[in-house]
Phi, psi and omega in degrees: 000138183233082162275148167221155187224165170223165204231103163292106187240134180218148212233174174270352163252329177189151190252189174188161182249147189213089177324101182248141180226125174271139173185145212341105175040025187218108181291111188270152170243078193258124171288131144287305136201189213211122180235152183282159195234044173298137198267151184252169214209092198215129206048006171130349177293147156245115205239154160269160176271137168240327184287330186292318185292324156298310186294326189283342181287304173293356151298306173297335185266323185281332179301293181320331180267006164282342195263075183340327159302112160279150187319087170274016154172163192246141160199150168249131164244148149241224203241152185287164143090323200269147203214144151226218206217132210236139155261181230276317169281353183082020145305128188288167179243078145093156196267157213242151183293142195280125189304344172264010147345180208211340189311313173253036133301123185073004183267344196275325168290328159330298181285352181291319163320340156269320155229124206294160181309312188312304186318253185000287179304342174281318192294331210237329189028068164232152197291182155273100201199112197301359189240027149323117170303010169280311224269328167310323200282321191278297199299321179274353166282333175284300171308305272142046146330290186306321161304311186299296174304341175263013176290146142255055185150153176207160190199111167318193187290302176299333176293318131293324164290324203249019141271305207291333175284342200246315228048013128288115202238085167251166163257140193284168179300299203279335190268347169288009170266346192296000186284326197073024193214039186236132172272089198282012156294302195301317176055079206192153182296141167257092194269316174307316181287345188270332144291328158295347163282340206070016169287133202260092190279020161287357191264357160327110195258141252267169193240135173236149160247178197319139147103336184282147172284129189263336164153168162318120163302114180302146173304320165287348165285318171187108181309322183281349176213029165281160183108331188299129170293136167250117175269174159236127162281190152320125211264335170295121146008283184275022158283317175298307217281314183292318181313342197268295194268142174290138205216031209219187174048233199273337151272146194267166166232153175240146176241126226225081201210205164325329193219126169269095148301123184229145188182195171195176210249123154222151193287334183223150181293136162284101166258102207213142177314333171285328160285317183292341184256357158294314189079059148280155180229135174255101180287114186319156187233166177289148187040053158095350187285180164246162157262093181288130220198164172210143167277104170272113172302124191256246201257022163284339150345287223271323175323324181277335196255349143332321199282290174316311196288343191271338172306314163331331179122335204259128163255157219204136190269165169281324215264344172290319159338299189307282197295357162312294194328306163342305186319126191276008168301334183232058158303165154037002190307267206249147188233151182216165130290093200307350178242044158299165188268306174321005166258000183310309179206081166283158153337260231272049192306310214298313220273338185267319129348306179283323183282345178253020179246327190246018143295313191263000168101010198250172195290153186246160192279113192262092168114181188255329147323279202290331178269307172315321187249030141298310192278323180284328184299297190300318174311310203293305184301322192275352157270069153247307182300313199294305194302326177296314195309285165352263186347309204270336164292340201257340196065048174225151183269154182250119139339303172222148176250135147261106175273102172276162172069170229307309189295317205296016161284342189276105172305317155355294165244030148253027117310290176329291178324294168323306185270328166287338189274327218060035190227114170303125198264125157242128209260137132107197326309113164011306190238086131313294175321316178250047151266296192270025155266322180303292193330311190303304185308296200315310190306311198294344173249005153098054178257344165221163187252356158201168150327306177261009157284341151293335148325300190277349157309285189329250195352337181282294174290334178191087144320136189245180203253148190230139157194148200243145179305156192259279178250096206271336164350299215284341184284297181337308169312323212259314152026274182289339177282332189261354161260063138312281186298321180273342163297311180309334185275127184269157180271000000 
């Protein structure tokens, strides 16, 4: 059997489409292509383009339709929490706001005050993260009333792309939990608490889970390949990424991009006083599992500070950063908690270090070396904290890390992991993600017969990089001094 399918995967910095073809028994990934996923700046908002991304997915729908194979299904992953608002017609009302808006500052401590945090976490067992699509929905109930009242429909990001592909408008399972506005035993809508909020839960739109056919390619979208099933695979990103890998038992997974999601595949959510004071989040997972996962700030550290040094004049390759970084002269110099709140969206990132490096008493990073390999050390430490924290919540030792999607090329810090976890690191695949959007597709048109027989493809097709701790001594040492530095944070 030769099936083929394509997986729109999109990112905060940029989406792309990816051709997969299965044939006996071994998966190929070919890119159709890769567009930037740039935020606009408008009255003082920081907004996603959502019409520019649609138009570049239909450029992608025109290539494909140049390729004589036919499609045997289409699927989308984006990114959690961002949201837009449908009028009556099914229009959007205005692009929808970028989760590092400014907009739900302060609004999250606001509501506790209406209902306490513990409530929210029993109803919902979602971390605490001020651009939670609850705390977006209250800054916009508050802001733009008049908005809101004209919505007939709410939609995550993906869950609109994938009506503009169908003329169906459902919500998928795993990115609605990232809303924070789901009752994941029940894997439901938490309509009392959202009502008890004052939230209009009629723009709700129905809950489906990973893997269901959502409905048909409209002929206006592509005459030449309308009719082609449109699935939702886990339509979250980090949803797609776990699903590509076995992601349980003894091993965690980090989903490694912008945002480091670290976790592990369990069958029922832990909602417990001890997650909450972890601040774990129980994610929807693919067949009924969660994903039990804490949110790191990951590699927008060095993205932001790429940015700063190039306004500067200077632009700096990653791969140059990296092999800077090596140098072992600037070990252990300066350490941080990458999810102090002053790195959410600063001016300045290198300069916004250095002042919380000469907060804390430590030396500040002289030079773009020396900040790359501050931000690769404190990332590496900080999967070390979140994996003990696991350990003591799930009462499993984890064994293995598999770091998957775009970071897990950086050898650097999957050494750094290794030797900081004491734990053997497993690297790639690279496209996890829309491997394990392709993976959902394949179960949904039967081209496999489970999950984890899509799993030992992958696993098959594209083999990952192994690495072991060198010197786990030297991290051990440094160890007790950065959870200092995560003490200073509140969670």
């Amino acid at each position: 059997m030769v099936a083929h399918f394509l997986a729109f995967d999109l990112g905060a910095e940029s989406g792309r489409a990816m051709a997969g073809r299965l044939r006996a028994g071994v998966l190929d990934l070919t890119e159709v292509c890769r567009f930037p996923n740039e935020p606009v700046r408008e009255q003082g908002s920081l907004r996603w383009d959502l019409l520019r991304l649609w138009l570049e997915m239909q450029r992608a729908l025109r290539r494909v339709e140049d390729d004589p194979r036919r499609l045997d299904s289409i699927g989308v992953d984006a990114w959690g929490c961002d949201y837009g608002l449908l009028d009556e017609q099914g229009e959007l009302l205005g692009n929808p706001y970028h989760y590092r808006d400014t907009r739900t500052d302060g609004v999250m401590e606001a509501v506790f005050e209406r209902m306490p945090r513990a409530r929210i976490y029993e109803i919902t067992g979602t971390q605490f993260l001020t651009f939670n699509t609850l705390y977006q929905l209250i800054a916009a109930a508050d802001a733009t009333p008049k908005l809101l009242r004209a919505a007939s429909a709410f939609g995550t990001i993906p869950d609109i792309l994938n009506y503009w592909l169908t003329g169906v408008l459902r919500a998928e399972f795993t990115n609605a939990t990232t809303t924070q506005m789901v009752a994941p035993r029940t894997r439901t809508w938490a309509i009392d608490l959202l009502r008890a909020l004052n939230l209009p839960v009629h723009l709700l739109p129905d809950l489906i889970e990973p893997g269901s056919r959502l409905g048909r390619l409209k002929p206006s979208v592509s005459a030449a390949l309308e009719g082609t099933p449109v699935i939702a695979p886990a339509c979250h990103d980090t949803g797609s990424a776990v699903a590509a890998v076995p992601a349980g038992g003894g091993r965690a997974f980090v989903s490694s991009g912008t945002w480091s999601l670290l976790g592990t595949e369990i069958p029922e959510p832990i909602i417990t006083p001890a997650a909450l004071d972890a601040n774990f989040t129980n994610e929807g997972g693919v067949f009924g599992t969660t994903r039990l996962l804490k949110n790191i700030t990951g590699m927008w550290l060095l993205q932001a500070s790429r940015r700063a040094w190039a306004r500067d004049g200077h632009r700096y390759e990653y791969a140059e950063l990296i092999d800077a970084a090596a140098d072992d002269r600037f070990a252990f110099a300066s350490l941080f908690d990458p999810d102090d709140p002053s790195f959410l969206h600063p001016d300045d990132m290198p300069r916004t270090i250095a002042e919380y490096c000469a907060r804390t008493s430590q030396p500040q990073p002289s030079g773009p070396a020396a900040c790359t390999r501050a931000i690769l050390e404190s990332l590496a430490f900080k999967y070390r904290v979140v994996i003990e924290t696991l350990e003591r919540l799930t009462g499993t030792a984890i064994r293995e890390i598999q770091i998957v999607g775009g970071g897990s090329r950086n050898r650097l810090l999957n050494q750094f992991a290794a030797d900081a976890t004491g734990r053997t690191v497993l690297a790639g695949p690279v496209e996890a993600t829309a491997l394990g959007n392709v993976a959902m597709q394949m179960v949904a048109i039967g081209a496999v017969r489970t999950i984890a027989d899509a799993r030992r493809i992958i696993e098959y097709s594209f083999p990952s990089d192994r690495f072991e701790p060198i010197r786990p001594d030297r991290w051990d040492q440094q160890y007790r001094r950065f959870l200092q530095y995560v003490e200073l944070t509140c969670v």
